[in-house]
DOLUM-187159 format. One record per residue (C-alpha): x, y, z; residue number from 0; residue in three letters. Coordinates in Angstrom, 1 decimal, padded with zeros to 4 digits. Example, Ala and Ser with C-alpha at 12.3 -4.5 7.8 and 13.67 -1.06 7.14 Angstrom:
<atoms>
012.3  -004.5  007.8  0  ALA
013.7  -001.1  007.1  1  SER
</atoms>
This chain:
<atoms>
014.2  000.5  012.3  0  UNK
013.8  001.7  008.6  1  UNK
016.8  002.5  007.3  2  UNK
016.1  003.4  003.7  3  UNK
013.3  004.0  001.3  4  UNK
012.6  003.4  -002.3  5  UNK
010.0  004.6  -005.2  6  UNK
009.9  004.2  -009.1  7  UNK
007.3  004.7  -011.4  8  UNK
006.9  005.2  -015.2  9  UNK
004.0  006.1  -017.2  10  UNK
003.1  005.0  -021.0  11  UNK
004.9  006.5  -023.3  12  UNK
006.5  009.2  -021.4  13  UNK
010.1  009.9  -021.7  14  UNK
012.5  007.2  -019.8  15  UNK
009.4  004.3  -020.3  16  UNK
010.9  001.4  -020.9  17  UNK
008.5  -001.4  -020.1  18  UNK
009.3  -002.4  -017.2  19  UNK
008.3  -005.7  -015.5  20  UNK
006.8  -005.7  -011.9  21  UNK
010.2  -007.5  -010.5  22  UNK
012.4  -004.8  -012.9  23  UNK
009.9  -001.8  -010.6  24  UNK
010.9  -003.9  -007.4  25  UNK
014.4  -003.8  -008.5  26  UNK
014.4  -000.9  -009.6  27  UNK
012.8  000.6  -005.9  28  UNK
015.3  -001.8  -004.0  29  UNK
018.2  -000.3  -005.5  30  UNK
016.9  003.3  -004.3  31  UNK
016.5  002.1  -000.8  32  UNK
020.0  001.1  -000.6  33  UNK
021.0  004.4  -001.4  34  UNK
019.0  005.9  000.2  35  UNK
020.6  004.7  003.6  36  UNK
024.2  006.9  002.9  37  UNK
025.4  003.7  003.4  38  UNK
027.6  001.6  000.6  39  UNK
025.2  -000.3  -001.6  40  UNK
027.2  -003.1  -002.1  41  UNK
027.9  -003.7  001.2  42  UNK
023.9  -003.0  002.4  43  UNK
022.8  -005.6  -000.4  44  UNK
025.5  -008.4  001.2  45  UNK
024.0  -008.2  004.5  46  UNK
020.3  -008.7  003.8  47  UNK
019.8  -011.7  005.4  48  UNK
016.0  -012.1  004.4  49  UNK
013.8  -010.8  001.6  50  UNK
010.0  -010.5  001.7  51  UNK
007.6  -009.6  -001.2  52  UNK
004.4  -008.3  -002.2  53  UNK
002.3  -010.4  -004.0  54  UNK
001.2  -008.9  -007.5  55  UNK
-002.0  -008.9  -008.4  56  UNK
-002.1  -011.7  -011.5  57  UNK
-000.9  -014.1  -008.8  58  UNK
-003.3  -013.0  -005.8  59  UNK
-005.9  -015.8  -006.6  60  UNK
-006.2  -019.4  -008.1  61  UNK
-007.5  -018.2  -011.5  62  UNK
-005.4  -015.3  -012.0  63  UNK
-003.4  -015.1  -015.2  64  UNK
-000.2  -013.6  -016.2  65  UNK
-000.1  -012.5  -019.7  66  UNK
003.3  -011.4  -020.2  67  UNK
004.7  -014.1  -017.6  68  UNK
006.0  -013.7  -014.4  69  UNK
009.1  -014.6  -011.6  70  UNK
008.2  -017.9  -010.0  71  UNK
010.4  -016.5  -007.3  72  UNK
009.2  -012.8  -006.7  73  UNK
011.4  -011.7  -003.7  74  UNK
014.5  -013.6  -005.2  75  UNK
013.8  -012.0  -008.4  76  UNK
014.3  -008.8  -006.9  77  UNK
017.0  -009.5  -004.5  78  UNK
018.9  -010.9  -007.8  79  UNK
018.6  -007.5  -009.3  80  UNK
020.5  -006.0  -006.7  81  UNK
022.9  -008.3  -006.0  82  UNK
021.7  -009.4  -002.7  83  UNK
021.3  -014.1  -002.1  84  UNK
019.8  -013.9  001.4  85  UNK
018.9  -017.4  003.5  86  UNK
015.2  -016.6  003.6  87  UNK
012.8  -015.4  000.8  88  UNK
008.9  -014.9  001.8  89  UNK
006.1  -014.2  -000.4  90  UNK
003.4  -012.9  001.7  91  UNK
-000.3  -013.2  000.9  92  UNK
-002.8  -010.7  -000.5  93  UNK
-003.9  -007.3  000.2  94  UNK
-003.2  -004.3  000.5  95  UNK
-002.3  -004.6  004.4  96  UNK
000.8  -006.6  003.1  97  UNK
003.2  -004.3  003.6  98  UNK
002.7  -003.0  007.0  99  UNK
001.8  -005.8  007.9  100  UNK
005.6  -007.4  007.0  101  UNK
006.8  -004.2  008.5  102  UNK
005.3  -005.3  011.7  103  UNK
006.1  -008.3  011.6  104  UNK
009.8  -008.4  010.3  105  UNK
010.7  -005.3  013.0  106  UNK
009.7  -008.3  015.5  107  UNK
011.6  -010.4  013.8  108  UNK
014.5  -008.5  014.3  109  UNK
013.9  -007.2  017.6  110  UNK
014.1  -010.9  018.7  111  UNK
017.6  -011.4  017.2  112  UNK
016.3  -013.7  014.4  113  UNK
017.3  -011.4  011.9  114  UNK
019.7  -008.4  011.2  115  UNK
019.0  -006.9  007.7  116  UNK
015.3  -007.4  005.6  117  UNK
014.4  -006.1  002.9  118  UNK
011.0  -005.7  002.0  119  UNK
009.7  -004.6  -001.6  120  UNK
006.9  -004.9  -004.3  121  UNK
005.7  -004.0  -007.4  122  UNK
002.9  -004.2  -010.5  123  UNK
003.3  -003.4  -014.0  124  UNK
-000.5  -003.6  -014.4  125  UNK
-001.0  -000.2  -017.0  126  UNK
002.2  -002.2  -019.4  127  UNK
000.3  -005.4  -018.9  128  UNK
-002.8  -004.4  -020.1  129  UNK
-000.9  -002.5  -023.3  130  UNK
001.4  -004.9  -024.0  131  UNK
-000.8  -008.3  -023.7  132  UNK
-001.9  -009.0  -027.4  133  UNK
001.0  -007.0  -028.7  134  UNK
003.3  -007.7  -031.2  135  UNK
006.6  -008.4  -029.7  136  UNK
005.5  -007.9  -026.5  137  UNK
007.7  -008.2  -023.7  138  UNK
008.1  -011.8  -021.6  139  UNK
008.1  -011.2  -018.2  140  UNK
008.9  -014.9  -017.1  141  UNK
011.4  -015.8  -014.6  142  UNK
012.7  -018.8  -012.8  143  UNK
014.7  -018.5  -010.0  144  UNK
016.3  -021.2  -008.0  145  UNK
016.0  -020.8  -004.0  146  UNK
014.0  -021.1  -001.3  147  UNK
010.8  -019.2  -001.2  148  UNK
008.2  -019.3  001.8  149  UNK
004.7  -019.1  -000.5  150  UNK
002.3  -017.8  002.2  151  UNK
-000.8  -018.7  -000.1  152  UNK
-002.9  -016.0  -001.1  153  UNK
-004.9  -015.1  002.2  154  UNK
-008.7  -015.5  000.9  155  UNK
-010.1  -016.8  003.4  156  UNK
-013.6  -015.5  004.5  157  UNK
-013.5  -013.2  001.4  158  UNK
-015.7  -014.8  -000.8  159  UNK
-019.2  -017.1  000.0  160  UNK
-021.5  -018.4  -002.1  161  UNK
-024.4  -016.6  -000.6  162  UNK
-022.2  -013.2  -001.3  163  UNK
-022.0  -014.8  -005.2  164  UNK
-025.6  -015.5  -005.3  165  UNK
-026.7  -012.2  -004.4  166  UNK
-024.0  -010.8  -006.6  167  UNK
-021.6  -009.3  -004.6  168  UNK
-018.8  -010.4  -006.6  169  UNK
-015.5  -008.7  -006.6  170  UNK
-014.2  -005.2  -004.5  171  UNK
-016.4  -002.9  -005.9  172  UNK
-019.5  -004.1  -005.4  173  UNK
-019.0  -005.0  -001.8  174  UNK
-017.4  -001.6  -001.0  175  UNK
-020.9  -000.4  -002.3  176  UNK
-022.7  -002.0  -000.3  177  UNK
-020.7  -000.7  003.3  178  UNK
-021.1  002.7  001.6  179  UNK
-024.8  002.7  001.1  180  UNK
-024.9  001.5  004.8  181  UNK
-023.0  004.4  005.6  182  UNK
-025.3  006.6  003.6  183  UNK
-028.3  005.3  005.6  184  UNK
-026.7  005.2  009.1  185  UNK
-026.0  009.0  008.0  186  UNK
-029.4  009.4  006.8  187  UNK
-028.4  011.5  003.5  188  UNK
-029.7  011.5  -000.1  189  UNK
-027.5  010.4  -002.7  190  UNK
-026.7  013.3  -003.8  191  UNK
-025.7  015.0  -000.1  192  UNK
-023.1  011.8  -000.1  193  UNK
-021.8  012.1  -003.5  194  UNK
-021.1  015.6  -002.3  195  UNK
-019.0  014.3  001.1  196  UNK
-016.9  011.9  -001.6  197  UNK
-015.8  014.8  -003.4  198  UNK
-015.1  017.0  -000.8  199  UNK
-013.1  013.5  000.7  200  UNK
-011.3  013.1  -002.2  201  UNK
-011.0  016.2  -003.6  202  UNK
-007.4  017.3  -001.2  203  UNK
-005.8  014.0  -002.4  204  UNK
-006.1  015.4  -005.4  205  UNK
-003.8  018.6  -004.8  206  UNK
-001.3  015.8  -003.2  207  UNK
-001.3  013.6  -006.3  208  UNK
-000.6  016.8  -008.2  209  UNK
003.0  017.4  -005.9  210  UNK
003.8  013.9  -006.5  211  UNK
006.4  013.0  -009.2  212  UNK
005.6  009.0  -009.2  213  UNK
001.4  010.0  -009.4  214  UNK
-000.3  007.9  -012.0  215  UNK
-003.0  010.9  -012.3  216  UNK
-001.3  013.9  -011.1  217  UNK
-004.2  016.2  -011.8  218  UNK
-006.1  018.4  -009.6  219  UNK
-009.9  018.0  -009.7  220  UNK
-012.9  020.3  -008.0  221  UNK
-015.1  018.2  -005.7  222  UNK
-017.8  018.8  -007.6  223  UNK
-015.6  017.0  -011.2  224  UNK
-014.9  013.9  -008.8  225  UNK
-018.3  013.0  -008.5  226  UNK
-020.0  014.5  -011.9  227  UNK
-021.1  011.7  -014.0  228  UNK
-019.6  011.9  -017.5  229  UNK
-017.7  009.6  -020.0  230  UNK
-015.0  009.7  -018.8  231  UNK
-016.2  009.7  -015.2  232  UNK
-018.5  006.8  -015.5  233  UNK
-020.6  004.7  -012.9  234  UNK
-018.4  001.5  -011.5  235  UNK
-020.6  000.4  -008.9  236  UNK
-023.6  002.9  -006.9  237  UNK
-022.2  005.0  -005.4  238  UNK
-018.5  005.2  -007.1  239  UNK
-017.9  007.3  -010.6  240  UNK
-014.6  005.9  -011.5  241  UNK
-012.8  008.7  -010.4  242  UNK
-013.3  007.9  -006.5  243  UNK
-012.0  004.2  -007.1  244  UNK
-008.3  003.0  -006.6  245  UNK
-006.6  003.6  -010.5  246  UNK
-004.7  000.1  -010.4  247  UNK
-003.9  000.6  -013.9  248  UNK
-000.3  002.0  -013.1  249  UNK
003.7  001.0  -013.3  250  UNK
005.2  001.7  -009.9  251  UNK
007.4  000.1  -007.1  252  UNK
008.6  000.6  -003.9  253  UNK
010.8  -001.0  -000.7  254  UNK
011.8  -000.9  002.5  255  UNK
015.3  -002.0  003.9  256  UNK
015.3  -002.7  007.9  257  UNK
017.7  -003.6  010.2  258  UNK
018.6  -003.4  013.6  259  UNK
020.5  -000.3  015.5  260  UNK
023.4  -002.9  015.6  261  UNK
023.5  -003.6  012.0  262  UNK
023.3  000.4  010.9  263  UNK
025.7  001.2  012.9  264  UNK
028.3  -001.8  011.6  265  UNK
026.8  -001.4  007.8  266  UNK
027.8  002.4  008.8  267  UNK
024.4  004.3  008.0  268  UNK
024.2  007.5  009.5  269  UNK
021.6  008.0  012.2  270  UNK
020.0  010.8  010.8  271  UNK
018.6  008.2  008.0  272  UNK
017.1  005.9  010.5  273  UNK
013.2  006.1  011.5  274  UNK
011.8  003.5  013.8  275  UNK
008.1  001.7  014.1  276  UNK
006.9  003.0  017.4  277  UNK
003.7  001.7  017.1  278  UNK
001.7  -000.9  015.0  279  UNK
-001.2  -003.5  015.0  280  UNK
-003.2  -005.9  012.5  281  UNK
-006.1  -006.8  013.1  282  UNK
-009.0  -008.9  010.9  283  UNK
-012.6  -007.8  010.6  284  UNK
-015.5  -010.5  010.7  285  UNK
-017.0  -011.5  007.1  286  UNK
-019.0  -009.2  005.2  287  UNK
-022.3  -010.7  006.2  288  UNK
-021.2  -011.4  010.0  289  UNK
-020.9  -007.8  010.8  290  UNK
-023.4  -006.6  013.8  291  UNK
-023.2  -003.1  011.2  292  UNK
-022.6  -003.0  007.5  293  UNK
-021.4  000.6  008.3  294  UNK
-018.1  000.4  009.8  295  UNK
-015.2  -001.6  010.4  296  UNK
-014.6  -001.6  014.2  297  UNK
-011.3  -003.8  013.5  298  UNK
-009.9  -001.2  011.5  299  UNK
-010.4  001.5  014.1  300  UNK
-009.2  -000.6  017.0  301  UNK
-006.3  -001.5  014.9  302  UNK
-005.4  002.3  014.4  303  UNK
-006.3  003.0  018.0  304  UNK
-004.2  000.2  019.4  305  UNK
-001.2  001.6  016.9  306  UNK
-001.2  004.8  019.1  307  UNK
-001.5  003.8  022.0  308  UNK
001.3  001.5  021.7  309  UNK
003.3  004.4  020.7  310  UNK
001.8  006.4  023.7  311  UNK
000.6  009.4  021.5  312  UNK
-002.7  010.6  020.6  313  UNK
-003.9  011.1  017.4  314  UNK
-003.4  015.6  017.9  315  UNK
000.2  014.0  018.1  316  UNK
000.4  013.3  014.6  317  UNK
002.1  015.2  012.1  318  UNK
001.5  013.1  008.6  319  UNK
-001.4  010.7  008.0  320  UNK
-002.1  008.1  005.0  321  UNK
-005.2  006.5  005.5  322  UNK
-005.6  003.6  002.3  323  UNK
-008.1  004.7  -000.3  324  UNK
-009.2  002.5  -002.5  325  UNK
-012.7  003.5  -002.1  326  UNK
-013.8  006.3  000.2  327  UNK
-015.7  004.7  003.4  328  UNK
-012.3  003.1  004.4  329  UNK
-011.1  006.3  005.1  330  UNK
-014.2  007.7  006.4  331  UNK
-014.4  004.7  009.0  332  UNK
-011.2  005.3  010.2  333  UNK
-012.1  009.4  010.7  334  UNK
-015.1  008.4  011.9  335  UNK
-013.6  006.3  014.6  336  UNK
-010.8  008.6  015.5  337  UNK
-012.9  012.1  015.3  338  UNK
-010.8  013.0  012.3  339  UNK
-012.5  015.8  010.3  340  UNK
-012.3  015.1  006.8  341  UNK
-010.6  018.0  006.1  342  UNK
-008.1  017.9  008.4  343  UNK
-005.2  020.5  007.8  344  UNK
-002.4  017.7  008.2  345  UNK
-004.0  016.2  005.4  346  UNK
-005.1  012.6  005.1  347  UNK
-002.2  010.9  002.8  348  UNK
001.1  011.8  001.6  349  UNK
000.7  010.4  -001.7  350  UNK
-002.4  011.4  -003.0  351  UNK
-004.2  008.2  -002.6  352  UNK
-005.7  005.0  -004.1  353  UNK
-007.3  007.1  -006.9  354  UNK
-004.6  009.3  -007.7  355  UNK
-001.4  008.8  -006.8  356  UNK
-002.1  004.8  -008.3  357  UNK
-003.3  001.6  -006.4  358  UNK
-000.3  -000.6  -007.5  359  UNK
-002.2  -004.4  -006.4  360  UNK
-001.3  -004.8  -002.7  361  UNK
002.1  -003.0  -002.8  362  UNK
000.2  000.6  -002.1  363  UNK
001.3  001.3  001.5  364  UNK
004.6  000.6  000.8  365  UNK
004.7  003.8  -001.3  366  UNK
002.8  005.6  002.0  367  UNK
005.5  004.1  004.1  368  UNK
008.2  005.6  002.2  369  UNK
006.7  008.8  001.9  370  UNK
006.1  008.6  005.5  371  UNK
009.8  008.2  006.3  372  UNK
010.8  010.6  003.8  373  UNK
008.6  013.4  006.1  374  UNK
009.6  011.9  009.6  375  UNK
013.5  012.6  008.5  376  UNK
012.5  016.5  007.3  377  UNK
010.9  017.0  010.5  378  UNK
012.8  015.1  013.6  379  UNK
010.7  014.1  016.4  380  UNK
007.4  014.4  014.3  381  UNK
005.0  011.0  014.3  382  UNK
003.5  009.7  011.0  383  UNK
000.4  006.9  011.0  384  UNK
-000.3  004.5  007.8  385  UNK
-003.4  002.4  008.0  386  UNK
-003.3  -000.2  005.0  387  UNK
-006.4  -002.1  004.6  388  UNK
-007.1  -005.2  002.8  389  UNK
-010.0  -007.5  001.5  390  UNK
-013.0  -005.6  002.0  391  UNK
-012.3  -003.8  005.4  392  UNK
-011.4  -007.6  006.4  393  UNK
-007.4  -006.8  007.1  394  UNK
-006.3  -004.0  008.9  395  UNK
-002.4  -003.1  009.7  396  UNK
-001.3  000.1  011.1  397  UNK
002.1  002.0  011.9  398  UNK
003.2  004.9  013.9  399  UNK
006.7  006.1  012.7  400  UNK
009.5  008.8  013.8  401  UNK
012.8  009.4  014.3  402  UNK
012.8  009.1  017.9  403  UNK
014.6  006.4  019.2  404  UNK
</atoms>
């Protein structure tokens, strides 16, 4: 079960920034999850026996570059800063199904007795990056840390082709386009009639961004603004203005401690802190080209589907939802396939979304996750669902959470 939660954030030049590396976030978030167990810090950060991390983004592929330098160790890295040397250190691969994914996984992990006490965390530094690269006296982010590490590789396979290269469909934007178009057609709209059901999409997540102290655009926008061409809101790819695309331009950081019952109780964290997985699934979707309908993302859905039923609630059960966001149709897929209205009154994220809130490189969901927990423990008994997607609707992990036992 999850027994604490973490977020930090900082924005340029705001009070309290202070350049912060992506493994100084991580820290940074891990330190808050401790305390955010009731439990003695000290004592939590002693018992992690294993500690897993999100990859960053300037180490997510073979040609990726780190400016500023960065932790040859991630996960020790951040274990380091809070005191914690477990046995085991994992770097899991890319994509921004990481983190539910590892929650999946390492709640198996421990329900099997191989583990007690995991901590899971990530973070990017992407907006200080960018700032700070040709700087003077810019900040060296470099690290080595001695250990073990468990390097999954960055999980690209089936991603890429060179027919997708030849026909330019080169990077996330451009191949989100093209499911969206299908969309369009299957729909039979004009452009502008779809442009119009972005907005209205979007435009909620924006009022949630607002709420949201660690938002990298907390700002409420019309549905009409989101999808008005302007300067500022500029084409990225037909049919995204920039404002309907993930903002991965952002300093933020999040974690997740679990452990078993056993260990909370001996670790002494009260049980009104504890929230367990009742459900969860991952699931990959064929390549790009190898899909019987550009439109939709059947793995996805089944993924979310099988998530419930393994929980044995419907989706009327629910009382928080966070579907990932980096571009609209992932979120529309997964309404589609559920029969969620898009504007559904329980809302369809608790952070404000990909666009809004921030897309911090793979480590999003972790930040829906920890929102998620945060509202289970307001409301006892309630279920919340995260869907985290990855690749290009290739990778689809998916939790059902609540304080039922």
């Amino acid at each position: 079960m999850l027994a604490g939660v973490g977020q930090v954030s900082e924005r340029l030049g705001e009070p309290g920034y202070l350049r912060r590396s992506a493994a100084d976030l991580a820290g940074d978030a891990a330190r808050a999850a401790l305390a955010d167990t009731g439990g003695d810090p000290a004592v939590l950060a002693a018992a992690i026996d294993t500690v897993a991390g999100v990859r960053q983004f300037e180490n997510s592929y073979p040609s990726a570059r780190a400016p500023l330098g960065r932790s040859d160790n991630f996960p020790r890295s951040v274990a380091r800063r809070i005191g914690a040397d477990p046995a085991r250190a994992v770097l899991e691969v890319s994509g921004g199904q990481a983190p539910q994914h590892l929650v999946n996984e390492f709640a198996g992990v421990i329900a099997a007795g191989d583990s007690s006490v995991v901590l899971l965390a990530g973070g990017e530094a992407i907006s200080t990056i960018r700032r700070c690269a040709k700087e003077e006296g810019r900040p060296d982010f470099s690290e080595s840390v001695p250990g073990s590490l468990e390097d999954r590789g960055y999980g690209l396979d089936g991603l890429a082709s060179a027919h997708l290269i030849a026909h330019g469909l080169i990077g996330g934007p451009a191949q989100y386009a093209v499911i969206e178009n299908a969309r369009r057609a299957r729909l039979g709209l004009s452009r502008s009639s779809y442009a119009a059901l972005m907005g209205s999409l979007f435009e909620p997540f924006t009022s949630v961004a607002a709420g949201n102290p660690h938002a990298a655009a907390p700002v409420r926008r019309s549905a009409a603004e989101l999808v008005r061409l302007t300067a500022a809101n500029r084409m990225i790819a037909d049919p995204y203005p920039r404002y309907v695309v993930a903002r991965e331009k952002v300093n933020q950081g999040a974690a997740v401690l679990l452990m078993s019952v056993a260990a909370a109780r001996r670790l002494g964290v009260p049980p009104e802190r504890w929230v367990f997985l009742h459900g969860h699934a991952d699931l990959r979707e064929r390549e790009l080209m190898s899909r019987m309908d550009l439109s939709a993302g059947p793995a996805s859905v089944l993924a979310a589907r099988h998530a419930l039923e393994v929980a044995g609630i419907g989706v009327d059960d629910l009382a928080t939802i966070d579907l990932y966001s980096c571009f609209p149709v992932p979120v529309f897929n997964i309404c589609d396939g559920l029969g969620l209205a898009v504007d559904d009154p329980r809302g369809l994220t608790v952070t404000g979304g990909l666009p809004f809130f921030g897309g911090p490189g793979n480590n999003y969901s972790m930040h829906a996750i920890a929102e998620t927990v945060q509202r289970a423990r307001r409301a006892p008994g309630s279920y919340g669902f995260v869907g985290a997607n990855g690749g290009v609707m290739s990778k689809y992990s998916a939790g059902v959470y609540s304080t039922r036992p």
